[in-house]
C-alpha positions as CSV (number, residue, x, y, z in Angstrom):
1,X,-22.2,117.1,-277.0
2,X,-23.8,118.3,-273.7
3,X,-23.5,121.3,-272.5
4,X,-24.5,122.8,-269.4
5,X,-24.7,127.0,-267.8
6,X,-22.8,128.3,-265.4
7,X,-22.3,131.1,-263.9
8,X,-18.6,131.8,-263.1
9,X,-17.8,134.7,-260.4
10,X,-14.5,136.1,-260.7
11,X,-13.5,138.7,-257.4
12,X,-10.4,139.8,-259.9
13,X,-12.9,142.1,-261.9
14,X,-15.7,142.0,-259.2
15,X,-18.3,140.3,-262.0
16,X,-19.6,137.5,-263.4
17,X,-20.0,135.6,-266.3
18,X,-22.3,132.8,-267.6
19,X,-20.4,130.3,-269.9
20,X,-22.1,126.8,-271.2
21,X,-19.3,124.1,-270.9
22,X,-19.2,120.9,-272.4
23,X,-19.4,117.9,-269.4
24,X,-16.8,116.5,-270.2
25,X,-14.4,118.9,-270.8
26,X,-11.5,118.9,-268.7
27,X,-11.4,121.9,-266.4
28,X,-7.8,122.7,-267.0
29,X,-8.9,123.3,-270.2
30,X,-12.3,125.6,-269.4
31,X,-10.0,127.1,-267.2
32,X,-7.9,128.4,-269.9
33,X,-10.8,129.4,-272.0
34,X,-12.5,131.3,-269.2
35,X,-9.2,133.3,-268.4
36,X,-8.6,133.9,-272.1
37,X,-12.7,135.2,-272.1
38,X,-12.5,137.4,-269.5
39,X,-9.0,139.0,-270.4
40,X,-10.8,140.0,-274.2
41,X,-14.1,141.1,-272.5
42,X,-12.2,143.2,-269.9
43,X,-9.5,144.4,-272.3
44,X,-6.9,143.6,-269.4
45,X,-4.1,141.5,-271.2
46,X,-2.3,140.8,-268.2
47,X,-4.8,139.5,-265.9
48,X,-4.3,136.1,-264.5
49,X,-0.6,136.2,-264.9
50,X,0.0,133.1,-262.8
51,X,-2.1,131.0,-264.6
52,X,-0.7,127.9,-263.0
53,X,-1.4,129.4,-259.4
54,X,-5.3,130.2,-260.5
55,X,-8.2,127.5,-259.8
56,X,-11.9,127.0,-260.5
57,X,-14.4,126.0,-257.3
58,X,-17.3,124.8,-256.7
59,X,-19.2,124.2,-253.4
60,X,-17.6,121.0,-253.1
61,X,-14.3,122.9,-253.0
62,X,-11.5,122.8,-255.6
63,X,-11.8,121.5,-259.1
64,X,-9.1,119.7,-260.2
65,X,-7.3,120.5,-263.7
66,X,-8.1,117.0,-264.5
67,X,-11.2,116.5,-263.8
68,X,-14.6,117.6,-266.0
69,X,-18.0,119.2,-264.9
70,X,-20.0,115.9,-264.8
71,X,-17.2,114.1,-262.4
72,X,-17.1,117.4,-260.0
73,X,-21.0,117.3,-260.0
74,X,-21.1,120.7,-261.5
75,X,-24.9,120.3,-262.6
76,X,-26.6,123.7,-265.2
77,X,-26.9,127.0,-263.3
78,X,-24.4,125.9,-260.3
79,X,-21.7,128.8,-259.9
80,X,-17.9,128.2,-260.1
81,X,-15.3,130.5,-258.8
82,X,-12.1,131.6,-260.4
83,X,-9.2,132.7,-258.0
């Protein structure tokens, strides 16, 4: 499995995190894991309440929940964006 490093900036808790995702993971499901991640590290359980309403970006804009890293373009040390 390949995986690659990111670095993944969330403004919620004004930090960021670097995660290694596989490529061809869907990011509706990194998405989950990163909000599930950062609610354990922070100790806030109810952060991201509307999960459905939060997305993952890259420079190219809006990653889909369908797509994965390698079909985004979402290369090793590129940062993502949850909001």
């Amino acid at each position: 499995m390949k995986l690659i490093t990111v670095e993944v900036l969330c403004p919620s808790t004004s930090r960021s995190y670097d995660y290694r995702l596989p490529v061809k993971m869907q990011a509706g499901d990194i998405k989950k894991q990163i909000i599930e991640d950062i609610r354990i590290f922070e100790g806030i359980s109810d952060l991201f309440k509307n999960e459905d309403k939060i997305n993952l970006y890259c420079e190219n804009g809006c990653i889909a929940d369908s797509d994965t890293p390698e079909n985004t373009g979402v290369q090793n040390g590129d940062k993502i964006m949850i909001i």
